[in-house]
VOBA-1610 file (N, C-alpha, C; in pm, whole numbers, padded with zeros to 5 digits, always signed):
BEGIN
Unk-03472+20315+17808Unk-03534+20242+17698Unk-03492+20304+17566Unk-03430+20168+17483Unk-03458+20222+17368Unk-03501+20224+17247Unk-03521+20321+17137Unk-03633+20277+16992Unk-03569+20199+16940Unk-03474+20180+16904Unk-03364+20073+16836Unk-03280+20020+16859Unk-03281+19887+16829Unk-03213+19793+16867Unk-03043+19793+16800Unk-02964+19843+16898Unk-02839+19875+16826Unk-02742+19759+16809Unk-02827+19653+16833Unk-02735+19470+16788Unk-02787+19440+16688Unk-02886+19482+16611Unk-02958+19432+16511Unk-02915+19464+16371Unk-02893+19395+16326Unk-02864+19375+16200Unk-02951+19407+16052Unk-02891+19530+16000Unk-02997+19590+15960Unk-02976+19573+15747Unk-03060+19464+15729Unk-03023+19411+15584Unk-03142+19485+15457Unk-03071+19543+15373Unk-03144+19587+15298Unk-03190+19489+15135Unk-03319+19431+15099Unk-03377+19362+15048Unk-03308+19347+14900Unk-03220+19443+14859Unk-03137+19371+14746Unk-03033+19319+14699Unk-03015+19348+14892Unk-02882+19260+14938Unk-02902+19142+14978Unk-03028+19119+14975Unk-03028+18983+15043Unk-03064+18863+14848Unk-03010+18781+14851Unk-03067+18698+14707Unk-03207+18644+14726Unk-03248+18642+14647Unk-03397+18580+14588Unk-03426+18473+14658Unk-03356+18305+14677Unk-03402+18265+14731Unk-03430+18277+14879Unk-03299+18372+14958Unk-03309+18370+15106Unk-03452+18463+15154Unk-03500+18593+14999Unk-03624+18646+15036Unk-03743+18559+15006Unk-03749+18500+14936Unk-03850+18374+14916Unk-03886+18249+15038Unk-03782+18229+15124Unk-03797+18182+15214Unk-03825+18211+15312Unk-03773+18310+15350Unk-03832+18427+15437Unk-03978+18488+15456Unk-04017+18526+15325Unk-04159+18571+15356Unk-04254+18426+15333Unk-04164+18345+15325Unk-04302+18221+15367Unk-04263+18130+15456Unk-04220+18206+15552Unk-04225+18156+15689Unk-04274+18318+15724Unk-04274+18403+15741Unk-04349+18515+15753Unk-04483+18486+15745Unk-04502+18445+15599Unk-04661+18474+15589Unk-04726+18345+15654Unk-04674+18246+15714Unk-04702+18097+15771Unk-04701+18147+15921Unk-04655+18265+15955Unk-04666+18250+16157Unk-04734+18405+16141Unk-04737+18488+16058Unk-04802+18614+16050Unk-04946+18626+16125Unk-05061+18508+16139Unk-05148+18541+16167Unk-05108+18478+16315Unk-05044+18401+16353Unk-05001+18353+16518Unk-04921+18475+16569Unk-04863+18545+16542Unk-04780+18630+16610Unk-04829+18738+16627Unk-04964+18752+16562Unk-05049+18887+16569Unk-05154+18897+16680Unk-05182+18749+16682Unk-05287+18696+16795Unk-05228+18701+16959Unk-05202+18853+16984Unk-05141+18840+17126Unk-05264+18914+17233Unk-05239+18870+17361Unk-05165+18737+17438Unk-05208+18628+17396Unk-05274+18587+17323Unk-05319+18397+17316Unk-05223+18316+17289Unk-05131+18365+17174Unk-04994+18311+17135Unk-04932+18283+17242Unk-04922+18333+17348Unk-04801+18271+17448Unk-04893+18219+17547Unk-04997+18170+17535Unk-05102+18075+17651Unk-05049+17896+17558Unk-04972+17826+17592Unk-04944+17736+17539Unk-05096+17644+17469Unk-05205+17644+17539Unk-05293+17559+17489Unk-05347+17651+17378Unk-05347+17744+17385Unk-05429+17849+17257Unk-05305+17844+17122Unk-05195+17893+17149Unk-05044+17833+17080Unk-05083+17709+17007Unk-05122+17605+17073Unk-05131+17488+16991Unk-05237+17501+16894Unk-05349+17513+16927Unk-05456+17559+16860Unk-05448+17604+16735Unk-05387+17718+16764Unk-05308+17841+16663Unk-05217+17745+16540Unk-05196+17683+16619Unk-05041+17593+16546Unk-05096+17485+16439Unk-05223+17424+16471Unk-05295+17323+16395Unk-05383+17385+16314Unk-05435+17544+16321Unk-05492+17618+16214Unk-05401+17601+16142Unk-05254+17656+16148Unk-05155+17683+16061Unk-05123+17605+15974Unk-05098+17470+16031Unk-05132+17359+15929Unk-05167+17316+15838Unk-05381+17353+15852Unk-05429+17334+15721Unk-05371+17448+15642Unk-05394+17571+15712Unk-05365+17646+15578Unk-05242+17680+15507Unk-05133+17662+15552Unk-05008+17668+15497Unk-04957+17514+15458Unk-05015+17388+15496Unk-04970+17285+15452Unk-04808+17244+15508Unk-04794+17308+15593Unk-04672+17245+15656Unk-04668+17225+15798Unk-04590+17162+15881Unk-04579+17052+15964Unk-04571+17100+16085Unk-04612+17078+16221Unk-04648+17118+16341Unk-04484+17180+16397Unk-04403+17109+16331Unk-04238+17140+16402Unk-04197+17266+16314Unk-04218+17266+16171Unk-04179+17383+16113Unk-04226+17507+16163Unk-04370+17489+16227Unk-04442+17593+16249Unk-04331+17654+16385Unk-04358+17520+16494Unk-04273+17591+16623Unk-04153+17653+16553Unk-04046+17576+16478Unk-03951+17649+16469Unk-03924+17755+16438Unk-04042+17858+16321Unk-04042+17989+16272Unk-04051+18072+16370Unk-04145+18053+16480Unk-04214+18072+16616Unk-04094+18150+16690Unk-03995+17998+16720Unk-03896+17986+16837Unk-03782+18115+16736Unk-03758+18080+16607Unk-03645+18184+16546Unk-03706+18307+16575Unk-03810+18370+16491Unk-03853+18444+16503Unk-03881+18545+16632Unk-03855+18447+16781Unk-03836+18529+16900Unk-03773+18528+16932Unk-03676+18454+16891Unk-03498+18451+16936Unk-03427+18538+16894Unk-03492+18580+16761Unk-03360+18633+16680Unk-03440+18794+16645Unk-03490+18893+16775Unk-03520+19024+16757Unk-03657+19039+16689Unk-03734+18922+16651Unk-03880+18955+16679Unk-03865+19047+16521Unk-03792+19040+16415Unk-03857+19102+16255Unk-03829+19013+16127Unk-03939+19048+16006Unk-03956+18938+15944Unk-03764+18895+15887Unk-03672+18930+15919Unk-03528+18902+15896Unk-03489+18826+15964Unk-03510+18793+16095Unk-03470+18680+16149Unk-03491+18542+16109Unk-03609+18526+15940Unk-03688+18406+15944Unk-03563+18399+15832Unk-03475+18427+15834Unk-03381+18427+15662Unk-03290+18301+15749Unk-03261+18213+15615Unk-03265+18048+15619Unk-03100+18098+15682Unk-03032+18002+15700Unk-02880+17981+15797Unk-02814+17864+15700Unk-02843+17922+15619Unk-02698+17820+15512Unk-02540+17816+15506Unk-02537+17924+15571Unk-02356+17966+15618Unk-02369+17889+15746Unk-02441+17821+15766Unk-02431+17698+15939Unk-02413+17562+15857Unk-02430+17571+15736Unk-02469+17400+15688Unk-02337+17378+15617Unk-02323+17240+15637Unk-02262+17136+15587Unk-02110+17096+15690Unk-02068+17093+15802Unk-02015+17039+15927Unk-01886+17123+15865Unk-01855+17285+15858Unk-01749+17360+15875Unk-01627+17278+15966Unk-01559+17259+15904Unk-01422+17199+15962Unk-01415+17027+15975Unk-01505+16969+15962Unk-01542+16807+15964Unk-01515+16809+15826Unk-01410+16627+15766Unk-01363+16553+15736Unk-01581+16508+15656Unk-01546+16495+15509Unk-01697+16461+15510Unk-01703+16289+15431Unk-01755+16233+15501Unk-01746+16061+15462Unk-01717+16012+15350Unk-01626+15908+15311Unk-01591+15877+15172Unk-01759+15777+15080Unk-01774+15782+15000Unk-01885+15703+14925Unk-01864+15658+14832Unk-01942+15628+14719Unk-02005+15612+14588Unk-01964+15722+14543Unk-02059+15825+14569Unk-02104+15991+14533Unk-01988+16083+14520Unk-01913+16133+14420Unk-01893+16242+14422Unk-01865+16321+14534Unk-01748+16374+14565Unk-01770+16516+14669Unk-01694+16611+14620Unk-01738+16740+14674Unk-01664+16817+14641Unk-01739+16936+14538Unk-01695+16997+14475Unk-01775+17108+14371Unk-01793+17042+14267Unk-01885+17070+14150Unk-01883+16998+14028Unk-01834+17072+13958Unk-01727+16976+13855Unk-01596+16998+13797Unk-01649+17091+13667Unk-01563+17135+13640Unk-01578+17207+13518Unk-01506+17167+13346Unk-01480+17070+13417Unk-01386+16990+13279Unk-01391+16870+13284Unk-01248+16791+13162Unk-01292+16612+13242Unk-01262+16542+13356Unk-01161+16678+13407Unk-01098+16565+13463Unk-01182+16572+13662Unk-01292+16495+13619Unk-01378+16458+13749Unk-01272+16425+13915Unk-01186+16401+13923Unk-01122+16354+13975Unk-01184+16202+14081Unk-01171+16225+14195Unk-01198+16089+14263Unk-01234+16104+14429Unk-01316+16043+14480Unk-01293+16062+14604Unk-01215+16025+14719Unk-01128+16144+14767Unk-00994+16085+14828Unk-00961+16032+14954Unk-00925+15909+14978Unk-00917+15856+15087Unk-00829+15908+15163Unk-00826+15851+15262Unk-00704+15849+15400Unk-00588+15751+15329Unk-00619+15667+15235Unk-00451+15592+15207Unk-00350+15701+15098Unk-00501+15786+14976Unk-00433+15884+14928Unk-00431+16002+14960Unk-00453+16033+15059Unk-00391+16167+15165Unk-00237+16117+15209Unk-00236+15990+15278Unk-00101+15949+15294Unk+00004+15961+15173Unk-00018+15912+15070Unk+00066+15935+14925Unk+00085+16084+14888Unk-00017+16214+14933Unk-00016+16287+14922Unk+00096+16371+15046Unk+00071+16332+15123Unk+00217+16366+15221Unk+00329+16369+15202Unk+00321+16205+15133Unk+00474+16172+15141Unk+00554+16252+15004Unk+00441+16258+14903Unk+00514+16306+14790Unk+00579+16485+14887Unk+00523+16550+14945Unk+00480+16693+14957Unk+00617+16680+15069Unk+00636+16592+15122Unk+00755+16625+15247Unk+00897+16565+15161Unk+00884+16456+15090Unk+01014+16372+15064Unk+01045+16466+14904Unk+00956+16494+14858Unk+01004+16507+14704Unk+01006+16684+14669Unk+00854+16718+14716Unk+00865+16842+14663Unk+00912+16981+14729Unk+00949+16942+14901Unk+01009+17071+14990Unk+01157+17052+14957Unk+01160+16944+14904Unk+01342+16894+14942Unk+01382+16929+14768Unk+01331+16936+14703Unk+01377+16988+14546Unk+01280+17139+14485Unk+01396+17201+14549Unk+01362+17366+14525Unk+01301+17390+14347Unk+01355+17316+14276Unk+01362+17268+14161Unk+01234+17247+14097Unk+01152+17153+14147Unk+01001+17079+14163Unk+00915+17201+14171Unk+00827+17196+14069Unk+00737+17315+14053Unk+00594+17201+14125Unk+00494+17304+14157Unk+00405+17221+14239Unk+00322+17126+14145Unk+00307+17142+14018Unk+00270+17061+13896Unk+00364+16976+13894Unk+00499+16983+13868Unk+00590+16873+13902Unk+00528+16774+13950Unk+00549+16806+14115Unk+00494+16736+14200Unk+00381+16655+14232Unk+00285+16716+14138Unk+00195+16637+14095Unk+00208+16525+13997Unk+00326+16562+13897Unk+00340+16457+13805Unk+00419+16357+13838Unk+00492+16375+13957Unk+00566+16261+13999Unk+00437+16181+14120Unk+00369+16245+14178Unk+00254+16169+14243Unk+00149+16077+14151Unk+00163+16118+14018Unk+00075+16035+13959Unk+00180+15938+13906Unk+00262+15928+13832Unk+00370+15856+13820Unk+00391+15762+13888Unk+00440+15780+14035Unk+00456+15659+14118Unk+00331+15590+14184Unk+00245+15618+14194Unk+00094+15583+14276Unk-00001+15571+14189Unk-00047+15609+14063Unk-00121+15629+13950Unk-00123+15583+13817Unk+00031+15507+13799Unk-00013+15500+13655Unk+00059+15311+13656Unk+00030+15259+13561Unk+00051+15111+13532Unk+00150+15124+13441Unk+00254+15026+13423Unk+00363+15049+13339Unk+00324+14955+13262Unk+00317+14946+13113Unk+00311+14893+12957Unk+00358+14879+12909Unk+00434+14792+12820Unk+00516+14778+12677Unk+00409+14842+12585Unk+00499+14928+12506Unk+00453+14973+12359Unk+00477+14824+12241Unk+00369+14862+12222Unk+00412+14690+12075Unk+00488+14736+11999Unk+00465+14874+11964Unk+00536+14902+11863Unk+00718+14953+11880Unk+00678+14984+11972Unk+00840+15078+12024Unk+00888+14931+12107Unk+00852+14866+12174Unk+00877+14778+12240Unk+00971+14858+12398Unk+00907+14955+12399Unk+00949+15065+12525Unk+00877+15004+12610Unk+00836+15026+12758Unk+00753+15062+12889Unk+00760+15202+12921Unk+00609+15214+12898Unk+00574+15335+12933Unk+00447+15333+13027Unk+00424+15446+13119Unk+00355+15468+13215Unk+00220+15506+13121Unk+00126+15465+13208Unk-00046+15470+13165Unk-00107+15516+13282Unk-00156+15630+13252Unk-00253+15661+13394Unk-00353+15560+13441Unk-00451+15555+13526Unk-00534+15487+13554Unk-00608+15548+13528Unk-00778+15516+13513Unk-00889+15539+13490Unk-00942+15669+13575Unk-00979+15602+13692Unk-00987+15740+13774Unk-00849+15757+13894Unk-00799+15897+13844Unk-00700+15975+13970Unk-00687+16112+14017Unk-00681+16121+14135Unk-00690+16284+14154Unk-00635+16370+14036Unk-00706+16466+14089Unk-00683+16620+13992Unk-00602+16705+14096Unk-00525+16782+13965Unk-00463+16889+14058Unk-00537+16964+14160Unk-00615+17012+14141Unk-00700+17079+14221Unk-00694+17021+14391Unk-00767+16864+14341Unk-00769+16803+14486Unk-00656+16775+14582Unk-00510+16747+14461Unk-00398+16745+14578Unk-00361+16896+14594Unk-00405+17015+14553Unk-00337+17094+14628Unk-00443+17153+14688Unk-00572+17111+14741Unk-00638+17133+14854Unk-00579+17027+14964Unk-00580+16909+14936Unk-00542+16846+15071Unk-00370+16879+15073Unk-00283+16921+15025Unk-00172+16960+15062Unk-00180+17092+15137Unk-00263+17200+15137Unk-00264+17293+15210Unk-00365+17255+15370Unk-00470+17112+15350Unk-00511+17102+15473Unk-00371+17024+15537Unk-00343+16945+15528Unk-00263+16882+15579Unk-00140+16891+15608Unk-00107+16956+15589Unk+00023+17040+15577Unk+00026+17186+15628Unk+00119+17226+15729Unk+00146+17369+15750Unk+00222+17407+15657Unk+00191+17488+15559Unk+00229+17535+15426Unk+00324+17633+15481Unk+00348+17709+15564Unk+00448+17839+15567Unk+00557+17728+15645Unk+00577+17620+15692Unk+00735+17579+15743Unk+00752+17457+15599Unk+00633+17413+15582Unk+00755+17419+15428Unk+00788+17419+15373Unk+00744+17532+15338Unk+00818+17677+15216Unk+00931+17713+15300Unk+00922+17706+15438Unk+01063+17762+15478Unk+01203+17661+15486Unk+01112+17564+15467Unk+01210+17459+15459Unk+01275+17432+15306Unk+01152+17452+15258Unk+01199+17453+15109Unk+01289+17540+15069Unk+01264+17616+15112Unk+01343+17799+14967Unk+01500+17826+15107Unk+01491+17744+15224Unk+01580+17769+15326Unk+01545+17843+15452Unk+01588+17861+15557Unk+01531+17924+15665Unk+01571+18058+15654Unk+01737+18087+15561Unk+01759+18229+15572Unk+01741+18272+15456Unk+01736+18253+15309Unk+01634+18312+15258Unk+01483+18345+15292Unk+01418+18246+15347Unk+01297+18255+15382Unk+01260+18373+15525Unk+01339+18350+15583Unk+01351+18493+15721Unk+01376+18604+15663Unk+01457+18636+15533Unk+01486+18737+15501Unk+01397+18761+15373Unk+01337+18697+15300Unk+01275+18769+15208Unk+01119+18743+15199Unk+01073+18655+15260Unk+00900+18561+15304Unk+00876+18566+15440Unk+00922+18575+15541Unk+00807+18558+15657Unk+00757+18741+15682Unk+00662+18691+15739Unk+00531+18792+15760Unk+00584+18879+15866Unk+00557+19035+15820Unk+00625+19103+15896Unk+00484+19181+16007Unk+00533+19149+16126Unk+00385+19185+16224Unk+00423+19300+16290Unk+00508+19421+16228Unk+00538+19528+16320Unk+00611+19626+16219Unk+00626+19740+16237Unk+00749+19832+16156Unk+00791+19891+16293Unk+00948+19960+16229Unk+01001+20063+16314Unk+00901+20176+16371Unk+00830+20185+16270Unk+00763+20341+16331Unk+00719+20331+16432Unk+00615+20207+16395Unk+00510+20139+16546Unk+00575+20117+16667Unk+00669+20076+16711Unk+00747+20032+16785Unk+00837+20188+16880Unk+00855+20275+16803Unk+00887+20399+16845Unk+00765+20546+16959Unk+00775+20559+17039Unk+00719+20599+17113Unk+00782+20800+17122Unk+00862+20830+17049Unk+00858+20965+16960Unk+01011+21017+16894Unk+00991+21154+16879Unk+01108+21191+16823Unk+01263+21143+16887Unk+01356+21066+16822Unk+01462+21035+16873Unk+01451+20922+16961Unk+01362+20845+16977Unk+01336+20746+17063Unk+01443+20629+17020Unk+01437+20571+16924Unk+01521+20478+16857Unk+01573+20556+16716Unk+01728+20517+16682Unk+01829+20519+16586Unk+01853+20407+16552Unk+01882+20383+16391Unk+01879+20284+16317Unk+02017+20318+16223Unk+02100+20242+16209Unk+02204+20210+16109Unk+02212+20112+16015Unk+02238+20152+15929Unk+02243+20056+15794Unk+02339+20059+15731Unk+02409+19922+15702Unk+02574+19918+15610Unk+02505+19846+15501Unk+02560+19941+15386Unk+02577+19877+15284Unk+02733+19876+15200Unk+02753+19817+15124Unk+02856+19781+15102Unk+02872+19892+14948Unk+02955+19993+14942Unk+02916+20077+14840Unk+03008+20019+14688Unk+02990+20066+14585Unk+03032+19993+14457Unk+03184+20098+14428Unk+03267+20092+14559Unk+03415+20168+14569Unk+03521+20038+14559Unk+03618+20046+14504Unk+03698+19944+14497Unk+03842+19968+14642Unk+03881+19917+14711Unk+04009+19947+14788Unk+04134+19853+14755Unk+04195+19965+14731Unk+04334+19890+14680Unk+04442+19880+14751Unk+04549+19842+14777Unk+04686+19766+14867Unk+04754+19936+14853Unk+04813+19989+15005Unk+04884+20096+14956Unk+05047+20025+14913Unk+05091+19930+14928Unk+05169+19854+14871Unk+05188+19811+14734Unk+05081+19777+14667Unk+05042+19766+14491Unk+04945+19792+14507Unk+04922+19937+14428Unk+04804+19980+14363Unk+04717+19892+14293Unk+04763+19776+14226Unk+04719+19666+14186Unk+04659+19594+14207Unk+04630+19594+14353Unk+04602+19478+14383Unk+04493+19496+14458Unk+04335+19458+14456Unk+04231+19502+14528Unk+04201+19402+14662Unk+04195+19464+14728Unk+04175+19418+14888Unk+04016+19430+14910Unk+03924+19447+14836Unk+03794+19494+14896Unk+03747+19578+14835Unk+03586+19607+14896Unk+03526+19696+14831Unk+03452+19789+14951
//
């Protein structure tokens, strides 16, 4: 047997923020007098009992009560287990429904952007495979400006210039949003390798998961050679003149 629980997670109160301690001790102080009342608490008909006191006096709902109950013995039996699970909310890795509403963070400037469909995820592809891996050239703003360009903007005569010129539309993505869905949708490291080349990219960008040292098992185990090409000139013993190499 032992005094402490060495799985338990041991959080100190000014690490935790204000609201997760605010929530906490009132679900604490809402099952505090049921969890004290032992054995009756675990006689299910006395439990209920217990559960409809709780009611009037805390003003909340027969299911909230079980649930503080059920966490609270699930999760090591101290008032820390009652701390809310907001790192569980909002469907981690799920696609979240298109609407009316806004998604996403609220913007910090004008440009609100839009909520992006599945037809402009597709536009967002095509720019990201046809235009911007294939022109080393194309800075990723580029690429954005040719996505709004062809998909985004309405072409106009100037009255005055009697030119056509491109007009954005009202509402269109923001940078921000195409280069979040270009990194979901897209495996970003093949192509960059496609972009910058496979042998630049092998030789100066991919991720190195090992060194020599590691790989060596002791003194003299592995020898390593290296040519470099030194800054000596070689000349023709025929004409001194004439350089053959370096």
């Amino acid at each position: 047997m032992v005094e402490n629980d060495p799985w338990l997670l041991a959080l100190a109160d000014e690490n935790i923020s204000e609201i997760y301690r605010d929530k906490r001790d009132f679900a604490w102080e809402t099952i505090r007098p049921l969890i004290f009342d032992q054995p009756a608490i675990f006689d299910a008909i006395a439990r209920s009992e217990a559960v409809k006191r709780g009611m009037e006096e805390s003003g909340v709902t027969k299911q909230t009560i079980y649930r503080f109950l059920r966490r609270y013995w699930q999760r090591g039996m101290t008032p820390n287990a009652l701390l809310p699970d907001y790192a569980r909310c909002g469907g981690l890795g799920k696609d979240k429904s298109v609407s009316e509403k806004k998604r996403g963070r609220i913007p910090d400037r004008d440009d609100l952007g839009v909520n992006v469909t599945s037809e402009m995820r597709q536009l967002f592809r095509a720019v990201a495979t046809k235009k911007f891996i294939t022109n080393s050239q194309l800075d990723f703003r580029g690429a954005y400006d040719e996505l709004i360009a062809d998909s985004f903007c309405e072409r106009v005569i100037n009255e005055h210039t009697g030119q056509q010129e491109l007009v954005p539309q009202k509402d269109i993505p923001s940078l921000r949003q195409f280069r979040y869905w270009y990194e979901k949708d897209n495996d970003v490291f093949r192509l960059d390798r496609i972009r910058r080349t496979p042998r630049v990219y092998d030789k100066d960008m991919r991720a190195i998961l090992g060194s020599s040292t590691a790989e060596t098992v002791g003194p003299a185990s592995r020898y390593q050679i290296d040519a470099t090409i030194a800054d000596v000139y070689l000349v023709s013993r025929y004409d001194r003149t004439m350089i053959v190499g370096r």
